[in-house]
C-alpha positions as CSV (number, residue, x, y, z in Angstrom):
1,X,158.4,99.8,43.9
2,X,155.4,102.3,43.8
3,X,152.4,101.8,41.9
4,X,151.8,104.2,39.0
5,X,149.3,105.8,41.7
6,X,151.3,105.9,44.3
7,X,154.3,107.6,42.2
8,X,152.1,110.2,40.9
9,X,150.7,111.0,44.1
10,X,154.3,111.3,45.4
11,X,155.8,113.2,42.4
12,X,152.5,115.7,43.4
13,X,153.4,115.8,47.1
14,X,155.6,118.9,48.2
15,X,158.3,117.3,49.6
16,X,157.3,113.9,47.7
17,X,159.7,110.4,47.3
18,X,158.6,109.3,43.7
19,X,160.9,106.8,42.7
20,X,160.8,107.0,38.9
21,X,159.4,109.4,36.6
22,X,155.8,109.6,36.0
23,X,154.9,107.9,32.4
24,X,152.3,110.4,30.8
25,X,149.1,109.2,31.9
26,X,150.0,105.5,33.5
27,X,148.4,106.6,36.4
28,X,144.6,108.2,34.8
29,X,142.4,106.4,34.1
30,X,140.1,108.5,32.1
31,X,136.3,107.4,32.4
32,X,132.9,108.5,31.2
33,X,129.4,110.1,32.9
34,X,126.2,109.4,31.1
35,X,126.2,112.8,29.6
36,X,129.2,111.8,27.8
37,X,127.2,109.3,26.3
38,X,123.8,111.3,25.5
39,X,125.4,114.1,23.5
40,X,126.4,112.9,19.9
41,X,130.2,113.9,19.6
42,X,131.7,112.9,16.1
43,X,134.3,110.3,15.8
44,X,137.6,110.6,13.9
45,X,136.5,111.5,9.9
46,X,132.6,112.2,11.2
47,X,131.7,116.0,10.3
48,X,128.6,118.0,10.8
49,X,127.4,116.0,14.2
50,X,125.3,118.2,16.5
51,X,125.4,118.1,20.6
52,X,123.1,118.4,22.7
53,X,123.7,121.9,23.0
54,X,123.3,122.3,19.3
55,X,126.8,122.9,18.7
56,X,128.1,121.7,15.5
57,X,131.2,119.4,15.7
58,X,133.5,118.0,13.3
59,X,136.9,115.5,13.7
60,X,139.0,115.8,10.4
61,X,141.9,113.6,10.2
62,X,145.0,114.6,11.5
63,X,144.2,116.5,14.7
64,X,143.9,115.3,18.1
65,X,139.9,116.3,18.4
66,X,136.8,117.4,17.0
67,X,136.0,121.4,16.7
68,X,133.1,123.3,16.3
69,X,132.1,124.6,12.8
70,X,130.8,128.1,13.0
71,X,129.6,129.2,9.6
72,X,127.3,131.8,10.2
73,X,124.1,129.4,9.7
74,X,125.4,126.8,12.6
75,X,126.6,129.2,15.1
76,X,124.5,128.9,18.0
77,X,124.2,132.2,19.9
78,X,122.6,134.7,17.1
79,X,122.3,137.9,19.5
80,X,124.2,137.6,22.8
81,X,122.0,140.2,24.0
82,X,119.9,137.7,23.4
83,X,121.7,134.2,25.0
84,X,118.9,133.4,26.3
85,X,116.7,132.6,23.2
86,X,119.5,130.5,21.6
87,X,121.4,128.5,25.0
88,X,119.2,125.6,26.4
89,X,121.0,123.6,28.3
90,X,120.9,120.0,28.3
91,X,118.8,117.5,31.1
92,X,121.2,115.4,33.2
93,X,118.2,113.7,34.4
94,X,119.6,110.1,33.5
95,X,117.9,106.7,34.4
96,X,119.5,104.5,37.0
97,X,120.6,101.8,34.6
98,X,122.8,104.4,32.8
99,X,124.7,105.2,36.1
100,X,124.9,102.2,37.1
101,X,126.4,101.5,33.6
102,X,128.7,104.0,34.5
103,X,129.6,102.9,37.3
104,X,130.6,99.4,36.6
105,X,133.9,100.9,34.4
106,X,134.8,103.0,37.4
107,X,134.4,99.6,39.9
108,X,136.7,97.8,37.1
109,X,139.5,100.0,37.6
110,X,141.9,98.5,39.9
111,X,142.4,101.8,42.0
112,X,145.8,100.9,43.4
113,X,147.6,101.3,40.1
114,X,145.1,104.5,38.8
115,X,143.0,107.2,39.5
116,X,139.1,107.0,38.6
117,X,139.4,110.5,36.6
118,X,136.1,111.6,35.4
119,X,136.5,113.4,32.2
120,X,134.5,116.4,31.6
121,X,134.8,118.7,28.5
122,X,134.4,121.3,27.2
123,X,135.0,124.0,30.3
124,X,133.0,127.5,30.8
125,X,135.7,129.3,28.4
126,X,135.4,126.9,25.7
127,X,131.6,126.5,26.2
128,X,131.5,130.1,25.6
129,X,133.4,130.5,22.1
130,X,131.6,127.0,20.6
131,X,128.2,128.7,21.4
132,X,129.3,132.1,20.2
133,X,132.2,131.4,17.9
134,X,136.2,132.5,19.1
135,X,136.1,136.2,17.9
136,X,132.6,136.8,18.5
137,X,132.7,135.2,22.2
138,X,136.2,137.7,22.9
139,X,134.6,140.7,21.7
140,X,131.4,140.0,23.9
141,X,133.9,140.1,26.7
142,X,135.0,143.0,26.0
143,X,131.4,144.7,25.2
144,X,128.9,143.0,26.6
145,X,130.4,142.2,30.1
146,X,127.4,141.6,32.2
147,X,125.9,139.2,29.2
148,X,128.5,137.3,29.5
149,X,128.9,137.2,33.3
150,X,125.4,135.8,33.1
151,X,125.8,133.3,30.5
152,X,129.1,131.5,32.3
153,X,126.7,132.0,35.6
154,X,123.9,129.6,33.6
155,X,127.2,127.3,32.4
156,X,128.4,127.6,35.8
157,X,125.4,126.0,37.6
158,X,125.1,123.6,34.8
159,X,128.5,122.2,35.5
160,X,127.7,122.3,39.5
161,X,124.7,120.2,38.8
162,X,126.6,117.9,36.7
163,X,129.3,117.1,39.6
164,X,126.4,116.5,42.2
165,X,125.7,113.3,39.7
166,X,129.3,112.4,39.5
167,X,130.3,112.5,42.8
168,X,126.8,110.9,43.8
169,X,126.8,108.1,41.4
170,X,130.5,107.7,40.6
171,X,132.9,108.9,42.7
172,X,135.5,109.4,41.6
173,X,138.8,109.7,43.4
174,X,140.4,112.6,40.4
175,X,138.4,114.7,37.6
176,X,140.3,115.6,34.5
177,X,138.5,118.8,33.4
178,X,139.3,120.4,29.8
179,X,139.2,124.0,29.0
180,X,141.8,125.6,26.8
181,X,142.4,129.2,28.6
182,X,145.6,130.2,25.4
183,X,147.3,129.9,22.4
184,X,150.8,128.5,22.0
185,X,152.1,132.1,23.0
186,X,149.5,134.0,25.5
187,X,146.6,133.6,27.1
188,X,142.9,134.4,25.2
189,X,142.1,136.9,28.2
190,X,144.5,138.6,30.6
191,X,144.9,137.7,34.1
192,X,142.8,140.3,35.2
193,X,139.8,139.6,33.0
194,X,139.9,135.9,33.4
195,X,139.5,136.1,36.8
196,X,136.8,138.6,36.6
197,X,134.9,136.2,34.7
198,X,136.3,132.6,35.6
199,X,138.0,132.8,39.1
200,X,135.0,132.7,41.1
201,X,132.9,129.7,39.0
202,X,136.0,127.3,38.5
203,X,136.7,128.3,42.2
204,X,132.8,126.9,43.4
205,X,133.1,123.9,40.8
206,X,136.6,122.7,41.7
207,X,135.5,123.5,45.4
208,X,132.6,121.4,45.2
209,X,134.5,118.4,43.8
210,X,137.1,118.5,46.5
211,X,134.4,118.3,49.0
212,X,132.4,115.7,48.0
213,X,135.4,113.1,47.9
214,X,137.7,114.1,44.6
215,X,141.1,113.9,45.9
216,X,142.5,115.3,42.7
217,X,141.4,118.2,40.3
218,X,144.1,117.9,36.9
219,X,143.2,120.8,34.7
220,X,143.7,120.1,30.7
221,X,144.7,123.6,28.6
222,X,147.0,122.6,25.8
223,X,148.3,126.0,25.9
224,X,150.1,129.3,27.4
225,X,148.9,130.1,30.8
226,X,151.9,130.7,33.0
227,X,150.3,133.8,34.1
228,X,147.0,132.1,35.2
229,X,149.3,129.3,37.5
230,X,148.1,132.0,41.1
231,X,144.4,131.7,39.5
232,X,145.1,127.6,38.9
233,X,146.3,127.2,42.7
234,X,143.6,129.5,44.3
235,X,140.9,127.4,42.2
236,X,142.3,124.3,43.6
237,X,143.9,122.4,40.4
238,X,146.1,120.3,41.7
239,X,148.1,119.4,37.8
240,X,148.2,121.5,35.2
241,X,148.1,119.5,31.9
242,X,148.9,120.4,28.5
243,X,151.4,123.1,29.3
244,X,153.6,123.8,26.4
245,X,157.5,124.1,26.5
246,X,156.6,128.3,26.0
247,X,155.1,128.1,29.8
248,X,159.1,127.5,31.0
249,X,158.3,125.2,33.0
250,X,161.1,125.1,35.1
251,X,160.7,128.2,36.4
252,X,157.2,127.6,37.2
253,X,158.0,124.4,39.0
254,X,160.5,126.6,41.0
255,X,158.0,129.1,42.3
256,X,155.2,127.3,42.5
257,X,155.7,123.5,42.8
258,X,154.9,122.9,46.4
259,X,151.5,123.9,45.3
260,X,151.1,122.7,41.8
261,X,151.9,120.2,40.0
262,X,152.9,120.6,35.9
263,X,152.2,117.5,33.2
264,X,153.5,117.6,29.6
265,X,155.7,120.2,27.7
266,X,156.6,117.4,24.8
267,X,154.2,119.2,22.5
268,X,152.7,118.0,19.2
269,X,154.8,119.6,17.2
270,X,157.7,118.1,18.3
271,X,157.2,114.6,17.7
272,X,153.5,113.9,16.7
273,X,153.9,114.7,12.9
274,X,154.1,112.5,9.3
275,X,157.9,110.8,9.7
276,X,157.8,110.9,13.1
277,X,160.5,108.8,14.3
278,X,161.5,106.5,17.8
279,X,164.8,108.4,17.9
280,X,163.1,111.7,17.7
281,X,160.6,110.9,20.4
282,X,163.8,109.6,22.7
283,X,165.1,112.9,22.1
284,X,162.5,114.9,23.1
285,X,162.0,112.7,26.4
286,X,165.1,113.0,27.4
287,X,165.6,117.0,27.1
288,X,162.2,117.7,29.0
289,X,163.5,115.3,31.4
290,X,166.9,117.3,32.1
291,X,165.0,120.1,31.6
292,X,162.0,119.7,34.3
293,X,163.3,116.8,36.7
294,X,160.9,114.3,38.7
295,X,159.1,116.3,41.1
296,X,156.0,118.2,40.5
297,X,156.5,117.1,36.9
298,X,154.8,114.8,34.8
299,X,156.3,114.2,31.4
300,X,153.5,113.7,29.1
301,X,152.6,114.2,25.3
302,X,150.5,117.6,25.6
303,X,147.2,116.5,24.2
304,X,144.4,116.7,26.7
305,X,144.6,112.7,26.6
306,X,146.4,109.5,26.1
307,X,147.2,108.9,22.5
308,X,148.7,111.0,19.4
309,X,147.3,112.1,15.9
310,X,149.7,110.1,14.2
311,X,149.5,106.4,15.7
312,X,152.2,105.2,17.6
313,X,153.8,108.0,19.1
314,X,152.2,107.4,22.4
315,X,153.6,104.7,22.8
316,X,156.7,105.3,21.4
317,X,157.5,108.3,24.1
318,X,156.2,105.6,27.1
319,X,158.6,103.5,25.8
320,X,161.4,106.5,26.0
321,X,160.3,107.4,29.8
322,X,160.5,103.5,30.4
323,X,163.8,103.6,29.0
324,X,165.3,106.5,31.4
325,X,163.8,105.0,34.2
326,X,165.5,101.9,34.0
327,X,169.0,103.7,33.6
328,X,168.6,105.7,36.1
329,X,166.2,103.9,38.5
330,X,167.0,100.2,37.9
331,X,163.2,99.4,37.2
332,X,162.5,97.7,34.0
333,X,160.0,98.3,31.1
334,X,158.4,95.1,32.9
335,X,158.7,95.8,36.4
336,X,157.2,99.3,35.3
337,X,154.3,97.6,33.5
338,X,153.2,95.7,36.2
339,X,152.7,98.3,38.7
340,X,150.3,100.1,36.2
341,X,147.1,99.7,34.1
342,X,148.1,99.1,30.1
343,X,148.7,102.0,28.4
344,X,144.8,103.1,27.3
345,X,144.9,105.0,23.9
346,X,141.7,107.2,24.1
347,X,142.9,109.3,21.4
């Protein structure tokens, strides 16, 4: 029997052997950096907390994470003719004993069950519209072009120096990397002007990554973005996560699953609501399953993490994917459990 690792890795593979399906994120293990821990981010109920890029964040109850607040007073780029004035971005000039901090989680992960993911959030796009605010951030890309080409240049070698400390101090053997790139029905740009502004930087960060020992680069956009799948591969994502059920899958994995991988469809919605329900998760398991198969497919909650807004619906769709992989695999719950890490709520 294959660790959780070693299924994921095969379920990945073109031309892979998993020999169950992948449960959700049994095989991640999603760990900090120091800047992670330097920039205030509020906790579930916490509003009005303040990064360190001056970005306002609140976590109400009853979504899966915090969001900016941009009334007009906390929005952080005034005059994007002006980005400059308003963006500073944030030292990762960290003392050794924080890395080294760091770096005793990573060394505690038993790395022949899971991947060492580093977990860096927001992306460039997101970056953009929590400095700018959403509408304000898409109309600047459609009028002031070569302001924003230079702002996501400045975010862009931001992120590059922040993956020099990573890989340096941490290395990691997988990054999970957020950055929404649609709604539940489109894309926020179109294929065109995303890769006029994102191909090339995503491209450079993911490239640097792969070269300085990441394996793995699994891409979190809780969204539509079948059309960007050509711009995922040519960046070098290796998993996209989050995809909803409107992305139809299936056909993606047809056309492009011997060079991408696809991890969730069981959206929110479905089963992550007040009266949620075992049955109702078991439901939705098994029809993405019939739907999506084994290979190059992940089943997984869509939420850019382990966990659920409402508690135990994590657990309850592990339980589900356990379930179908004894009847169809012979392994049980325990046998499962034993070749992973516990289940780690992070949400």
């Amino acid at each position: 029997m294959l660790t959780a690792k070693q299924n994921m890795i095969e379920c990945m593979k073109a031309g892979g052997h998993p020999d169950r399906y992948v449960n959700q994120y049994e095989a991640i293990k999603l760990l900090f950096h120091p800047f992670m821990f330097t920039s205030p981010s509020p906790q579930k109920g916490q509003t009005n907390i303040v990064n360190a890029w001056g970005v306002t964040n609140s976590f109400p109850d009853n979504v899966p994470g915090a969001f900016p607040v941009h009334t007009p007073d906390k929005i952080v780029v005034k005059d994007i003719e002006n980005w400059k004035d308003y963006v500073k971005a944030p030292s990762l000039n960290f003392p050794q004993e924080l890395w080294d901090q760091c770096k005793a989680m990573y060394d505690a992960v038993d790395g022949e069950k899971a991947f060492k993911a580093s977990f860096v959030a927001p992306g460039l796009f997101e970056q953009t519209h929590h400095l700018c605010e959403m509408v304000n951030a898409l109309y600047y890309y459609v009028d002031y072009e070569d302001e924003m080409h230079d702002l996501i240049k400045y975010l862009t070698e931001w992120e590059l120096k922040l993956a020099e400390g990573i890989c340096d101090h941490l290395h990691p053997d997988m990054i999970f990397h957020h950055d929404d790139w649609g709604s539940h029905d489109s894309t926020f740009l179109s294929p065109a002007m995303f890769e006029d502004f994102f191909l090339d930087s995503y491209k450079e960060i993911y490239g640097y990554y792969k070269s300085h020992g990441v394996d793995y680069i699994v891409h979190h956009s809780d969204s539509y973005a079948a059309t960007l799948v050509p711009d995922m591969i040519e960046m070098g994502i290796d998993v996209f996560q989050g995809c909803m059920k409107t992305n139809n899958v299936p056909e993606l994995i047809k056309k492009y699953g011997d060079k991408i991988s696809f991890m969730g469809v069981i959206e929110n919605a479905f089963v992550d609501h007040e009266g949620w329900s075992d049955e109702e998760c078991e439901k939705v398991v098994r029809e993405t399953i019939a739907d999506c198969g084994m290979h190059s497919f992940i089943p997984c909650i869509a939420q850019g993490g382990p966990g659920s807004v409402y508690p135990g619906v994590y657990l309850s769709l592990a339980k589900a994917i356990d379930k179908v992989n004894q009847e169809q695999f012979g392994f049980t719950p325990e046998e499962q459990a034993a070749m992973r890490l516990p289940h780690d709520i992070m949400f």
